[in-house]
N, C-alpha and C positions, 0 to 999 in steps of 0.2 A: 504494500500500500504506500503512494506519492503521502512526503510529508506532509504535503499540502491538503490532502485527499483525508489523512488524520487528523488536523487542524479541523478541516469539516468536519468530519465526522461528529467530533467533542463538542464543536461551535454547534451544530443541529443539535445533540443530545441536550446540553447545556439551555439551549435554544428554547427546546422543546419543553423543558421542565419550569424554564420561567415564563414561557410564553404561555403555556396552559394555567401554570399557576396565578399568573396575571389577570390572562382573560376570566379566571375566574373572580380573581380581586376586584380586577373590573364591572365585573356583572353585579355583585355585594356593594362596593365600596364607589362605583363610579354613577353607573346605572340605577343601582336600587336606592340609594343611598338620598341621589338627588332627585329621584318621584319619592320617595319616603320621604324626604326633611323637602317639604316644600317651603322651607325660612334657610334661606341662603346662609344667613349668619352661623348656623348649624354646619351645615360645611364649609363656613370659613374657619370654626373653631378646630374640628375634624384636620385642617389642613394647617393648621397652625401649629397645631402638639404637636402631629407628626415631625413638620420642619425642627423642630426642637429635639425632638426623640433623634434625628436622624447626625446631628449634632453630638448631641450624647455618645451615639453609639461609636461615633468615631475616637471618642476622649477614652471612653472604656476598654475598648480594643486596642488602642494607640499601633494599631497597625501589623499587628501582633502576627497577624495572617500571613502578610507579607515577606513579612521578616523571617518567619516559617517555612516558607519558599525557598528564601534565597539561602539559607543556612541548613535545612534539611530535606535538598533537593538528592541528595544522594544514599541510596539505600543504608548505608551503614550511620548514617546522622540521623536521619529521622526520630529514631526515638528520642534521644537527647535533646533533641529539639524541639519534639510537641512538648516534653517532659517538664521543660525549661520555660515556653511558651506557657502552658495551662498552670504552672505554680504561682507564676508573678500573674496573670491574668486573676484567676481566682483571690489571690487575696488584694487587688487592685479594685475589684470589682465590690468587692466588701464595702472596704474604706469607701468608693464612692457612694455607695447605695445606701450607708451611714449617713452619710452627710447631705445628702437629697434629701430623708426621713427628716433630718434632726432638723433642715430649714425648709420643710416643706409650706410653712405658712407666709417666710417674707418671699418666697419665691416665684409661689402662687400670686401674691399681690403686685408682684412685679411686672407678672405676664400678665397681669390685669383679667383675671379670675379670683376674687377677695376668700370667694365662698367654699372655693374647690379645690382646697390643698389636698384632698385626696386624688385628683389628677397629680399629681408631680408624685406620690408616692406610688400610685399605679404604674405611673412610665417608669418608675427607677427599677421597677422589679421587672416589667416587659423586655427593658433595656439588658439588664443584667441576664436575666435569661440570653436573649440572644446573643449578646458579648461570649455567653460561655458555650454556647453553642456555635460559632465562630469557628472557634478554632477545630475541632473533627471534621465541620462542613470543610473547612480549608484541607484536611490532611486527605478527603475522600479526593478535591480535584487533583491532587498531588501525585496521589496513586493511582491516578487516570479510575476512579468509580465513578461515572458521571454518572448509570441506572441508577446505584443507591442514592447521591446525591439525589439524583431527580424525584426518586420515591419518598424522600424525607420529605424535599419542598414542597413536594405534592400533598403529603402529608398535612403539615404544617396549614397550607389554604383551605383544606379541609374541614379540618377542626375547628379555623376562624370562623369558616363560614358557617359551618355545623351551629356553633354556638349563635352566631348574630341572628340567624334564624329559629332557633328555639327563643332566642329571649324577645325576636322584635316581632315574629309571629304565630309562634303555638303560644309560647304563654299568655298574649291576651286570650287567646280563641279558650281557653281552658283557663281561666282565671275564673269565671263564673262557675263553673263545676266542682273544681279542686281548690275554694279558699285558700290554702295552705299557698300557693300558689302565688298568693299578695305578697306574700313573707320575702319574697326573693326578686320580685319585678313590681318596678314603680311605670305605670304610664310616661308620669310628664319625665322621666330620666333614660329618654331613648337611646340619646347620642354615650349615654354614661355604659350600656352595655355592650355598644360599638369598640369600646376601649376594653371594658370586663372580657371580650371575647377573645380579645388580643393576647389579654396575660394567661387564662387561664393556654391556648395555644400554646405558647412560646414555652412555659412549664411543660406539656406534656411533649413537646419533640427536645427539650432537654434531655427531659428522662430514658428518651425513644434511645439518645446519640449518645447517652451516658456509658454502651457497650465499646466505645470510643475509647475508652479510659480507663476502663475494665483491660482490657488487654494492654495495655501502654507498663512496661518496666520502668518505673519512674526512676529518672538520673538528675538532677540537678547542678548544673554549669554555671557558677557565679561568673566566669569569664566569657564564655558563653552570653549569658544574658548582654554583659555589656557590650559585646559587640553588635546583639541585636536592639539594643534600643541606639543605640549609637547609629543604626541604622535605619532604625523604625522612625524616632521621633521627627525628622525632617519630612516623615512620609505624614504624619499626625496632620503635619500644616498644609502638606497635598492635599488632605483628605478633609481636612476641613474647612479648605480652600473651596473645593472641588461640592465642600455640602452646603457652603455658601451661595455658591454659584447658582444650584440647583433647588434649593429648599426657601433661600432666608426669604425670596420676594413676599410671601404671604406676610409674615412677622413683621417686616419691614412695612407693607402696605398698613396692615393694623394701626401703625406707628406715624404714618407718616401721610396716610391721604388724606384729603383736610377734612372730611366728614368727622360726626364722633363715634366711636368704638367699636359699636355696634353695628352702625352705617359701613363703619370701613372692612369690618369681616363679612359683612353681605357680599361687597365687592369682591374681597379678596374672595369666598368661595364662587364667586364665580367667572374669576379669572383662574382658583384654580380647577376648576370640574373644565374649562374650556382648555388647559394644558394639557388635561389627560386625554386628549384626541391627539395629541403629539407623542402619545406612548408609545405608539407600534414601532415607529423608530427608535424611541428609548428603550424598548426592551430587545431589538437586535443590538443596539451598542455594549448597553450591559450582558448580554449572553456571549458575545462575543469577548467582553472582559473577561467574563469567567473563565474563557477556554484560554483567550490569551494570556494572561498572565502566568499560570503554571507550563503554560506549551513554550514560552519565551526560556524560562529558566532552564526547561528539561533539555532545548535544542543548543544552548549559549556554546558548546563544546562542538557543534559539527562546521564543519571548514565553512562550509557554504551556508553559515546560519545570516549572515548580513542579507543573500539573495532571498529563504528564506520569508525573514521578516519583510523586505520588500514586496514579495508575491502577496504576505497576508493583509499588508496595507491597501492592494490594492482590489484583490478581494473583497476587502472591507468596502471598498468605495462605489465599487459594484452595486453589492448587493442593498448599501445604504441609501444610492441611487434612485436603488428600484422600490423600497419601500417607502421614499418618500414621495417619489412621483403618484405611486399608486395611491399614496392615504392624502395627497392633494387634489389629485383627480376625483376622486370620490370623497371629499369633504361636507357634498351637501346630505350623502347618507349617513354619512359616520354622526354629524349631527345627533341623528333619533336616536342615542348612547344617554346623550344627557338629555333630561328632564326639562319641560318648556322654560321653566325660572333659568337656567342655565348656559343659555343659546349664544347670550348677548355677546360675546367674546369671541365668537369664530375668528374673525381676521387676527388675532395674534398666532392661531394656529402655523402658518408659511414660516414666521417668523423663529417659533420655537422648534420646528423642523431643520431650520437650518443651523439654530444653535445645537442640535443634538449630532447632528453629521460632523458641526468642527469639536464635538465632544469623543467622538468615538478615532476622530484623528489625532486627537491627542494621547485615547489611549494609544496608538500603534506606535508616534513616534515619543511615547516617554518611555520605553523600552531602553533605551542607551542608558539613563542615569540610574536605573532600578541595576540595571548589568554589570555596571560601572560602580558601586557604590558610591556616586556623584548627589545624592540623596537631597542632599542642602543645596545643590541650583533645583532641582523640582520643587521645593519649598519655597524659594524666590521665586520662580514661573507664576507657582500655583496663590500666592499671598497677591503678587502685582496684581493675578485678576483677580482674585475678591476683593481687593481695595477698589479698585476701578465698578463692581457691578455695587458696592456697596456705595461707591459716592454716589454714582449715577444714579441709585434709586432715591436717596434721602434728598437731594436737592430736584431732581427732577418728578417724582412721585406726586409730592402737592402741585406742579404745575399740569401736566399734562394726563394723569392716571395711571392705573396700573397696566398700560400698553407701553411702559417707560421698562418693566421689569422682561418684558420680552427681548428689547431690543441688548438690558446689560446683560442679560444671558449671553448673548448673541456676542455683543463686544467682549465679555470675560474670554468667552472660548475660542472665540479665533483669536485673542490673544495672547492666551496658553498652547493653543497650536502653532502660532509662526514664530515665539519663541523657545519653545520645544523643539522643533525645526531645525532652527538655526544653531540651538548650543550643538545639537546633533551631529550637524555637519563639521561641528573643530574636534568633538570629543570622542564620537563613535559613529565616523561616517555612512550612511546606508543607504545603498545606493537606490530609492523609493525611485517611482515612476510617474515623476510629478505631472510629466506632459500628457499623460494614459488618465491619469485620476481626473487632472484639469478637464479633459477631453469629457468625460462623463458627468461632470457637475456641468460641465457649458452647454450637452447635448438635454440633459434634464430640464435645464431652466428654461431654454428655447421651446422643449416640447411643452411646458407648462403653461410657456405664452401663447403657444399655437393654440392651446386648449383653450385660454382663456379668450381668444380673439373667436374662434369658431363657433363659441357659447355666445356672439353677439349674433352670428349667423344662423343658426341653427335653433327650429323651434320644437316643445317638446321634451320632455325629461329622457324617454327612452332612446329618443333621436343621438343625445347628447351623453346619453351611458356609452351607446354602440362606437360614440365617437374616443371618447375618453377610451375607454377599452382597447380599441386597436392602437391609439396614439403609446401606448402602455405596453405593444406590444412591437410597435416601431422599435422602441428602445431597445426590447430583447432582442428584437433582429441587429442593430445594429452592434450591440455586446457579442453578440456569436460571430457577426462578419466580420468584425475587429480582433477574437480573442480565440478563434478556432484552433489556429497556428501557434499562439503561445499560451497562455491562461489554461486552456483545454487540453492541451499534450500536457504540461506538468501536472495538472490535476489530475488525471488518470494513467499519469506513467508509475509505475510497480517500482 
């Protein structure tokens, strides 16, 4: 099997288990969520913890995964390594989940919920669960299990969804029946069980992954460890660089649109329920991490790993192409996802599509510094653009809305990709295929304006599917006429 052909493989597998996982999140959390809470504010709040949880989870893990990688990439480390990994994790995870408990009230009032300091002690434990869950997920793509990986996450979706639907609809429909019933579900605290579904999930695929650790000879390496955090911590400020970029605009919006509080998380939920139509691309990029980053490490040693990583970048650009052309072409269906309160936002969707494309090229080309232990220039990359997506929301957000948060997206990532780029080229040259990749982002956008000019001609919604359709499959034609002779002979050569 072509290296290349294996990269696939794990990328589809990996693919497959978040892209199902999703779509189911999606269907709970996206779809049902916003015909359920027809009070936007409700999923503004919904998207608000999260952005915070996702924050957290980086502080907790401080990258621990990564590190895990790069140090127990080799059969005879590994154990040493998860070993070292899961000691200072676990008692890291304590000490934080301490200290969230012990200031769960001025924190609460911070994020401007007075009443709900039990939100902050919910997330510390959802948090902590998956912090410690982290690390086995990480050792499964290490040793190429991407099925069991897949089967946990799949897991994991299940159980969330399991539960949010036992509490947001049997137990009313059976509250009159079984009195006893009351004891455990409150009506007016719908969105509160949306969270309660989370923790008790994240506890039981702990426990599921806890065979993890069961089998692990625990070795403890004081020297060890400091070479991974010495490695890891620069990675901390990539990562929550990188959850800046990605999560803060709701928290930010809360904060900073001129309406008051209340007003301003209506909006934000519903700029973000109109982000999550820009997911199908965010969830090939992140499946595509997944596969990438342990495939990067495992190949560092073959002669021709530089070519390699060029092939997969470009790969990547392919197929990130095609996904987005397709989920823009068909923007006016993907619509009926979200709930009529929800709609009003479609035009940032182009926009956040294109910050996800220079997101997924930045995962290919920060390969060099993770290889290189160069760790601290990705920390500067990744801080320049949270500085930049953070100025541009606070100053720009009261003037113009939250269509200001699509655009820092935008700006953050393409300028974490052409400085990625360019330290690449002095430090760990690869020889990408810039002219090949450019060629398919310029063949995209063109076919997007055809679309959109032909929708002035063209009457009829089935008229204008049939059109969109083949314009979607120009593209494929032109990917195969361009890529038969190279792209296709390495991916299928043995």
């Amino acid at each position: 099997m072509s290296i290349l052909k294996q990269f696939a493989k794990e990328t589809a597998i990996y693919g497959f288990s978040y892209v199902l996982s999703r779509i189911l999140h999606y269907v709970i959390f996206t779809i049902y969520l916003t015909y359920r809470f027809p009070n936007q504010s409700d999923y503004g709040i919904y998207t608000d913890l999260y952005a915070y949880a996702a924050i957290l989870l980086i502080l907790y893990t401080y990258r621990m995964e990564t590190a895990f990688f790069r140090f127990g990439s080799k059969k005879e480390e590994m154990n040493k390594s998860f070993s070292t990994s899961f000691i200072s994790l676990f008692i890291s995870t304590i000490i934080l989940t301490s200290i969230l408990f012990l200031f769960a009230g001025p924190i609460a009032d911070f994020l401007k919920y007075p009443d709900q300091d039990y939100y902050v002690k919910w997330f510390a434990l959802i948090i902590s669960f998956d912090a410690l869950a982290a690390l086995p997920f990480a050792r499964l793509r290490l040793e190429q299990r991407p099925w069991r990986f897949m089967g946990i996450k799949l897991m994991n979706i299940f159980l969330t969804v399991g539960f949010v639907l036992f509490f947001l609809e049997i137990c009313p429909r059976l509250s009159d029946q079984f009195p006893w019933i009351n004891t455990i579900y409150d009506p007016d605290r719908k969105l509160d069980y949306v969270f309660l579904a989370n923790l008790f999930a994240s506890l039981l695929v702990l426990l599921f992954l806890c065979k993890e650790y069961f089998k692990t000879k625990w070795d403890w390496s004081f020297q060890l460890w400091k070479k991974k955090m010495l490695y890891a911590l620069p990675l901390v400020i990539v990562g929550l660089a990188g959850v800046v970029n990605q999560s803060i605009a709701v928290p930010l919006q809360k904060y900073f649109l001129p309406g008051a509080t209340l007003e301003n998380l209506s909006q934000a939920g519903i700029y973000g329920s109109a982000a999550k139509l820009a997911l199908l691309l965010n969830i090939f990029t992140i499946a595509f991490n997944y596969a990438a980053e342990p495939f990067f490490f495992n190949n560092a040693s073959r002669k021709d790993s530089k070519q390699v990583y060029a092939q997969v970048a470009l790969f990547y650009t392919i197929i990130a192409c095609f996904i987005a052309l397709g989920l823009l072409l068909f923007i006016d269906i993907f619509q009926y996802i979200l709930g009529p309160n929800y709609r009003q936002a479609l035009f940032i969707v182009p926009i956040l599509v294109i910050a996800y494309f220079f997101l997924g090229l930045y995962y290919n080309f920060s390969v060099w510094y993770k290889l290189t232990d160069k760790t601290m220039i990705g920390a500067y990359i990744s801080f320049s653009a949270a500085c930049l997506s953070v100025l541009l929301n606070v100053l720009l957000l009261p003037v113009f809305g939250f269509v200001v948060s699509a655009w820092a997206a935008v700006s953050a990532y393409a300028l974490m990709t052409a400085l990625c780029y360019l330290f690449s080229r002095k430090h760990f040259p690869i020889p990408y295929q810039i002219d090949q990749m450019s060629f398919y982002v310029i063949i995209s956008i063109g076919i997007y304006f055809l679309a959109k000019f032909l929708d002035t001609l063209i009457e009829g919604n089935v008229a204008r599917f049939i059109t969109h359709l083949l314009l979607l499959l120009l593209f494929m034609i032109v990917v195969y006429l361009k890529e038969k002779n190279n792209l296709v002979k390495r991916f299928f050569k043995k």
